[in-house]
N, C-alpha and C positions, 0 to 999 in steps of 0.2 A: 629187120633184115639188113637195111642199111648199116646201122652199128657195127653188125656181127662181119659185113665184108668188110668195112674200112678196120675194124680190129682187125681180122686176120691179113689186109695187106699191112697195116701198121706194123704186123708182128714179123711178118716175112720180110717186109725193107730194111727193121733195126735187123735181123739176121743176117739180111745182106751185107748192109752196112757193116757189122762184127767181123763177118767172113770177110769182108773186102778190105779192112782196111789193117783184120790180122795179115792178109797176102801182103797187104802193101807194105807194113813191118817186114815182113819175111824178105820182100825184093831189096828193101832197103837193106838188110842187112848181108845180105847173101847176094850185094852186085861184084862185080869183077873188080871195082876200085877197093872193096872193101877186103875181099878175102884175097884181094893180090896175087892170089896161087901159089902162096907162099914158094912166088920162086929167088926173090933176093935173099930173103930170110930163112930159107928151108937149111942150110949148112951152119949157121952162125949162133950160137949160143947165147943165151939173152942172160946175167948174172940175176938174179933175185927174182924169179918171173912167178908170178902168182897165178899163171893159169893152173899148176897142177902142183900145190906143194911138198908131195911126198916125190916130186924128180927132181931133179939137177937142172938147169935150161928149158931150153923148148919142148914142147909137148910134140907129139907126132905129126908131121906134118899133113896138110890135107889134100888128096889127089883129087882134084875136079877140073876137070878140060874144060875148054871155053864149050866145046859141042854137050858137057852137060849143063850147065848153067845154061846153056840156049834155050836147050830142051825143059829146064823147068823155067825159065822166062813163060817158055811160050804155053807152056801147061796153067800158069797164073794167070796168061792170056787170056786162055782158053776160059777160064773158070768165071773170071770176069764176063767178057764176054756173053756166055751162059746166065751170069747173075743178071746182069742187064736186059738181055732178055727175056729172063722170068718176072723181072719187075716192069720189064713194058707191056706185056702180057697181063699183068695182075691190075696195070693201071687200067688197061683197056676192056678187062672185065669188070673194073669197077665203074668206068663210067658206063657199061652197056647196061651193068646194074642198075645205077643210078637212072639211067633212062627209062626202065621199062618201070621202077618205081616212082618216076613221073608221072608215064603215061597211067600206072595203076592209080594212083594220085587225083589223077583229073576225070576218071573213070568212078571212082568213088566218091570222087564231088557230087557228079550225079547222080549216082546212086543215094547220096543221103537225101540231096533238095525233092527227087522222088519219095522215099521215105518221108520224110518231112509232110510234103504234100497231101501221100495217102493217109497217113497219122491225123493230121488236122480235119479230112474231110470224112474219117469216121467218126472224129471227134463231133462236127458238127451235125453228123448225122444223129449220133448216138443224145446230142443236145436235144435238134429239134423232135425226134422219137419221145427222148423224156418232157418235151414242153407239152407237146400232142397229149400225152398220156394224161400227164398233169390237170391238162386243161378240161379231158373227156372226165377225169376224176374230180374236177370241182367243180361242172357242171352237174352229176350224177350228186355229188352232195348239195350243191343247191338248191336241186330239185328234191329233195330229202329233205332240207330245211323246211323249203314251200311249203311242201307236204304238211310236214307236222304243224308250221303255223297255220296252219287252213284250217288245219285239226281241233288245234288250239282254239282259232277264233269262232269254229262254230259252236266247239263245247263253250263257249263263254258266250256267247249268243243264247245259248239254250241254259246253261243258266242263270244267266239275266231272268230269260223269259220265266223260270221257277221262282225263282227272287217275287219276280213281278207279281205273279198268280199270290205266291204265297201273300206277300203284303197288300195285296186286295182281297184276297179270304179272311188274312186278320182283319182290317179295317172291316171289313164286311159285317164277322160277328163281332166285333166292338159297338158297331152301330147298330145292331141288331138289338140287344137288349134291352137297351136303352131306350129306345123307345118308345 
């Protein structure tokens, strides 16, 4: 948003600047010292005059009263003026802009460290959730294991004790025969 205002004043003041300093051309060249009012030279033949060379001398002379060159003096005034104003105008919207994108700035500051905040403490919810879980899940296989070795130790218990029997039944009848 910022960018987009300072381009468009950027682009409005080089206008200005163009417009005002074409005016300023124009005054210069269309002051009273310059066009003289061609009142000494309006009768007088100028020999080899390059303003128009398909005449003979001077070109037609130019009728402007000092009351119209006033009149567009002060229309150049006027236009200035106006430009001036639209570019005090344009600066004062751009700092009011510039302000409320401060103030949005520093309001969005908060808004993230909030973000921030809430983000981390599901994070560690959703942690200790998964350590909970984990833990009720390798207690639950622990007790799994227990199991099966309890399982284990008593079939090996029981047969030991087969083992046992059996190798006293053989000794038994081995000594038995004998005799």
């Amino acid at each position: 948003m910022r960018d987009t205002a300072y381009q468009a004043l950027l682009s409005q003041l080089t206008a200005s600047a163009n417009d005002i300093s074409g005016q300023w051309l124009d005054l210069e060249v269309n002051t009273p010292e310059l066009l003289n009012l061609q009142s000494s030279h309006a009768n007088s033949p100028r020999e080899g005059s390059d303003d128009n060379p398909g005449q003979d001398g001077d070109t037609e002379a130019m009728n402007i009263t000092r009351e119209e060159i006033d009149a567009k003096l002060q229309l150049i005034e006027e236009r200035l003026d106006r430009k001036v104003s639209d570019i005090a105008t344009s600066v004062n919207e751009l700092k009011a802009s510039n302000e409320r994108t401060v103030i949005a700035l520093q309001n969005a500051k908060w808004w993230a460290i909030g973000t921030a905040i809430a983000v981390l403490a599901i994070f560690m919810g959703t942690l200790q959730w998964g350590l909970s879980a984990q833990k009720e899940e390798n207690a639950r296989f622990s007790g799994y294991i227990r199991d099966d070795i309890k399982s284990i130790g008593s079939d090996v218990r029981d047969i030991s004790k087969a083992v046992l029997e059996l190798r006293v039944k053989s000794e038994a009848e081995q000594g038995s025969p004998g005799k």
